[in-house]
N, C-alpha and C positions, 0 to 999 in steps of 0.2 A: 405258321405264324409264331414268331418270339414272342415270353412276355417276361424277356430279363433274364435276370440271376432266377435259378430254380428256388422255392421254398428251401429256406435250409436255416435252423433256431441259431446256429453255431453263426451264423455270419449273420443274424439280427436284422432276416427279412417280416417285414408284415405277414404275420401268422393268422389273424383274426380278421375276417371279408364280409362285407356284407354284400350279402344276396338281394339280386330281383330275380324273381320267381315268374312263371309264365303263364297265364291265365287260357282256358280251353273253355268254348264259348258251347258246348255240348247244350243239345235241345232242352234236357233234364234237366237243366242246372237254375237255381235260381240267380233274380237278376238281382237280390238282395244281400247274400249270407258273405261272398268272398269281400265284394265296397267294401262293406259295414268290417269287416275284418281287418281291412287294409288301411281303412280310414280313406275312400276315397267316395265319389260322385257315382250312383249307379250311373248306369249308360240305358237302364231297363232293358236290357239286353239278358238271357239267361248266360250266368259265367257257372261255368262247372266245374273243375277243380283246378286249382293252383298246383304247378308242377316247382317242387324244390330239389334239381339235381344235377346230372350229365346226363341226358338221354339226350338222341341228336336229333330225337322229334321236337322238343324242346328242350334247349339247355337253360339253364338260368345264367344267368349274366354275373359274372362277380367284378365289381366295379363297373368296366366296358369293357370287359374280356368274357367270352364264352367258357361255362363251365369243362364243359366236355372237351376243348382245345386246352384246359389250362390244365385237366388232367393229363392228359397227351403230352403236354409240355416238361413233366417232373409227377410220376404217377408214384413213385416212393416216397414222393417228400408233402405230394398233397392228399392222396389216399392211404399210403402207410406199406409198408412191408409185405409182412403178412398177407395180406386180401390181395398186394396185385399178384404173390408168388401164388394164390390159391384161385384168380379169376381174372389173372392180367390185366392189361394197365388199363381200368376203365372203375368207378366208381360202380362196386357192385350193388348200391340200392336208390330207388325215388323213392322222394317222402309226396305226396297230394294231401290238399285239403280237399275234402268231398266237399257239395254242397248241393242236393238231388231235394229239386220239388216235386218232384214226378217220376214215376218207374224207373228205371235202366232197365237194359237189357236182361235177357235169359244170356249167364255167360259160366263161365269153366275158364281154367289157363292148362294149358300142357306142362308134362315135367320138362325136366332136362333132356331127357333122351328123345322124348315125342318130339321137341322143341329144336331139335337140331335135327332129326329125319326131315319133319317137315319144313324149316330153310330152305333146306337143300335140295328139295323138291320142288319148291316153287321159286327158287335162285333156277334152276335147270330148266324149268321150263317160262323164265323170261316174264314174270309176272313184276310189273315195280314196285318199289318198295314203298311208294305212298301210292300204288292202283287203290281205288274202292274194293275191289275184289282179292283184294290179299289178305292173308291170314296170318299168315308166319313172320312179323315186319323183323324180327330178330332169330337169333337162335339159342334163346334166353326162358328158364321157367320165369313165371311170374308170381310164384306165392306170398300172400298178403297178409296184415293186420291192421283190423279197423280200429280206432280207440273212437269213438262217438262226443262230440262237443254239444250235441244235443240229441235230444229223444231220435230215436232212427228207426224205423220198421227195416226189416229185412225178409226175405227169403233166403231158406242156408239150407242144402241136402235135402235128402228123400223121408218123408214118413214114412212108417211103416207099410207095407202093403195090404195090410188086413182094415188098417185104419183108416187108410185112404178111399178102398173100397166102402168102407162103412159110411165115410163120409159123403160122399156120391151117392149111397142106396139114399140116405135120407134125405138130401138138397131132391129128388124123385123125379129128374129126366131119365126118360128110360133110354135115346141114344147116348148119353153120356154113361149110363150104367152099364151096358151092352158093352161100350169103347174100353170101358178099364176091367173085364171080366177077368180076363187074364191072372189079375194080381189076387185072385181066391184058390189059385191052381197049387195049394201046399204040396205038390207032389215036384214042385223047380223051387229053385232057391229065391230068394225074397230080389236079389241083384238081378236075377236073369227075367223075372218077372216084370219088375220097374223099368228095365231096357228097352222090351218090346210095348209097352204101354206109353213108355214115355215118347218114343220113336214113333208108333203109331199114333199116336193126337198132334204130335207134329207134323206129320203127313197127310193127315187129313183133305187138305187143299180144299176145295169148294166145299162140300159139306160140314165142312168144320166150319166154317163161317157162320152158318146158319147155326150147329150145335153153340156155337159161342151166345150166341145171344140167346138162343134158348135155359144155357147157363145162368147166363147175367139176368132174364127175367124171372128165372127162379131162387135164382139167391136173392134178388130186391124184395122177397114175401118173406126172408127168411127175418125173425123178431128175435128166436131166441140168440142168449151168449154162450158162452164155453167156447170148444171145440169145432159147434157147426157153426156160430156167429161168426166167429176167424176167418172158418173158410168158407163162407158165402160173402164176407167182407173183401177178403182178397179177390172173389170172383168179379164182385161187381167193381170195384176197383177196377183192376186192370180190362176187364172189358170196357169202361168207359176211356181210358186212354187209349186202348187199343183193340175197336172191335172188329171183329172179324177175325184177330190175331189167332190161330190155333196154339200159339206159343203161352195163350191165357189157359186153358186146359191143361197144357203139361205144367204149368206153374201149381198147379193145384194140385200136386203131389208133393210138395216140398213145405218145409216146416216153413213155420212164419215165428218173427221171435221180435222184442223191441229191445231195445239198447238204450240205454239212460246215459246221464253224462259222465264220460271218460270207464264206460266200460268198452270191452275189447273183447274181438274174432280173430279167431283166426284162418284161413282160406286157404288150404292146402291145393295142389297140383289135383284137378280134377274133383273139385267141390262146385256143384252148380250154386250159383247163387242169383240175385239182384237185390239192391238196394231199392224203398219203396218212396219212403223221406228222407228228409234228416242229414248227419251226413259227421264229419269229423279230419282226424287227420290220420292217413294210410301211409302205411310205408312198405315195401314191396320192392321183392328183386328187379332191377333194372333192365325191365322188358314192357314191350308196347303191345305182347301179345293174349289175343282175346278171340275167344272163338262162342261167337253167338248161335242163339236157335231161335229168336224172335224177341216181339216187344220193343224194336227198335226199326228207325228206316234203315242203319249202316246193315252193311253188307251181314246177311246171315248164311251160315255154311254149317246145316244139321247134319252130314254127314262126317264132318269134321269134328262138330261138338261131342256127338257119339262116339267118336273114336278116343278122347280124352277124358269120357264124364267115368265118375266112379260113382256107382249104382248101388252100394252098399248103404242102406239105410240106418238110422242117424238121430239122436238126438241133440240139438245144437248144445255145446261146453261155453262158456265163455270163458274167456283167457286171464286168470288170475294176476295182478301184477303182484312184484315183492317190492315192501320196501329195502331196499339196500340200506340204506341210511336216511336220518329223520328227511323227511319231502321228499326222498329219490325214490322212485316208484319204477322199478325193471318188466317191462312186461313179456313173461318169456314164450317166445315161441319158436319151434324145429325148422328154420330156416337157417344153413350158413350166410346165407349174401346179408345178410342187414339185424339189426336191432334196435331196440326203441327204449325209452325212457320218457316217462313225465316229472319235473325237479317242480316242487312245490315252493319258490323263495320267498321269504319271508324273513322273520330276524337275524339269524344267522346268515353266513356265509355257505352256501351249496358247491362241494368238489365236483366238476365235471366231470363224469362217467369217463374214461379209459383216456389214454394221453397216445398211445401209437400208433392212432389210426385218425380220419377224416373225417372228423363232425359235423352235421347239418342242425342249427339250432333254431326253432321257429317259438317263437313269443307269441300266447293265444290270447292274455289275460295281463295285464300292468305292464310292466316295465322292469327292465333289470341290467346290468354293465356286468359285459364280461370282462373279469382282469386275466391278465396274462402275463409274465417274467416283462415283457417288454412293450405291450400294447395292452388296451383296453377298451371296449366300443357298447357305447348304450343301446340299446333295443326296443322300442313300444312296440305294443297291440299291432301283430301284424303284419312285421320284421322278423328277418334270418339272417344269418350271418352262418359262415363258413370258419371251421377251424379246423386248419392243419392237422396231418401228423406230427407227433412228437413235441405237442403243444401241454404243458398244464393249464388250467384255466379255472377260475370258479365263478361265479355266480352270485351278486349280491344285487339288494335288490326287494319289489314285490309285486311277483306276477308269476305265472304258470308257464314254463317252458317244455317243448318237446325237443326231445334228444334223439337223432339217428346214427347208427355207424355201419360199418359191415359187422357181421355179425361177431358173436362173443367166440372165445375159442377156450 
């Protein structure tokens, strides 16, 4: 498909696009938080996250042209130099708004390396690319950062193993306590512990069913707060959305932490996590790949999840941002493919974060016009727009935008 003369500032094409974004009607998702974002009708349908990118699961539309064909079309002149020589010619990041009324899954993403063995594995042996039973839809890591637009409960990596077990002796089922004895074994390391505890309550198969609701009726007696309130909350939680789930037991290993507005995670290659509520805007290398262990119908593959989880116990960080300049907020994180910005505008005029590379810009809060050498386009509550490489642009205006690129160099 042609779509013209390529991007080029020097011949005075439209630099500045706006976006429609593609909505994913996930079970999780509330039927309230994307409308009310967009300014549109629910449908009461749960919508789960808004996809703002090139991915060819879904692309976003810029005008009535497909994002991921129009990179394809001039990937220097609309992704930027740089990123295609370092991840060729494809927009190396998606931005998602979450919006999770309900659990998601037990999940992990593979690195680079795991993420291209296993392609290639399941490319060879004939599995398709949208089967329910695939795992590997790309050959892409997927490492994330959440920025939270509202309060979010989360689960993020392993507690300790000594504390996990402590927590188990006093919630006081003795098959649940029996199941995680393992993790008091101080003679293996705290990782190799958590492996086999975490793997075995995933396995459990019929018996864990029954351990699960023995769970959940003993964390519903449980009154005090702290530490065991957390986690007889999370038990009885996720067993009532998912009983029977044995993927509710290995969840109870993992920290639980809440996110207030516009704080930030970040999700490295082999960090178990799921989101509980809540939800925000994500941005994350340009992969569709996920590899579950329960708490969802989609297709689960524990043996896969195991082969990617990193078991190294953890207290959750949250992800500092810098201001760069007054309202530019950079929030940094070890990912080459992507980066992120929230620009606070307000009286002043706000410079848009780097001019050599492909900008995704989504408006969460008022309104604001982008100007540009030759173009300029207003934005409300709920709108993105796309801007070129080799574009300068600023920002006036008053509302709260996020900023996506490839990453910083």
């Amino acid at each position: 498909m042609s779509f013209g003369a390529p991007f080029d500032a020097r011949g005075g094409q439209q630099l500045i696009k706006r976006l429609t974004g593609v909505v994913q009607g996930y079970v999780w998702g509330s039927p309230t938080v994307i409308p009310e974002l967009l300014g549109v009708q629910s449908t009461g349908e749960p919508q789960a996250e808004l996809w703002l990118g090139a991915h060819p699961v879904a692309p976003s539309l810029v005008g009535d042209k497909r994002m991921d064909e129009l990179v394809a079309a001039d990937p220097d002149g609309v992704v930027g130099v740089e990123p295609v020589a370092m991840f060729g010619p494809r927009l190396p990041y998606l931005i998602k708004v979450i919006a999770a009324e309900r659990p998601l899954s037990l999940q992990a993403h593979p690195s680079r390396a795991q993420a291209e063995v296993g392609f290639d594995r399941e490319e060879q042996e004939g599995i398709a690319a949208d089967a329910p039973n695939r795992t590997y839809r790309d050959s892409w890591p997927k490492p994330e950062v959440l920025v939270a637009l509202q309060p979010t409960e989360a689960l993020w990596g392993f507690r300790a193993p000594a504390e996990t077990y402590d927590l188990f002796r006093q919630l006081g089922v003795q098959a649940a306590i029996d199941a995680v004895e393992p993790l008091c074994d101080d003679a293996r390391s705290a990782p190799d512990r958590l492996a086999e505890v975490f793997a075995r309550l995933l396995r459990l198969a019929d018996p864990g069913r029954d351990l699960v609701q023995q769970v959940a009726n003993a964390a519903a007696s449980v009154q005090t707060g702290g530490s065991l309130g957390l986690f007889a909350t999370t038990a009885r939680e996720l067993a009532s959305y998912f009983p029977g789930d044995t993927g509710v037991l290995a969840a109870l290993l993992m920290n639980r932490l809440t996110l207030h507005r516009y704080e930030a995670i970040f999700l490295a290659a082999g960090n178990l996590h799921a989101y509980l509520r809540g939800g925000g805007v994500e941005i994350m290398a340009n992969s569709d790949n996920v590899m579950r262990g329960g708490l969802t119908p989609k297709f689960v593959n524990v043996e896969e999840l195991l082969k990617v989880l990193d078991f190294t116990p953890s207290v959750p960080e949250l992800l500092t941002p810098v201001e760069q300049a007054p309202g530019v907020w950079y929030y940094p994180a070890p990912a080459p493919e992507f980066a992120i910005w929230r620009i606070e505008v307000e009286h002043a005029a706000a410079e848009l974060p780097r001019t050599d590379v492909g900008r995704i810009l989504l408006v969460t809060d008022g309104s604001v016009m982008i100007k540009a050498a030759m173009d300029s386009l207003e934005l409300l509550r709920g709108e993105s727009a796309l801007i070129t490489a080799g574009e300068y642009a600023e920002l006036t205006g008053d509302g709260t935008v996020f900023v996506g690129s490839p990453g910083v160099s």
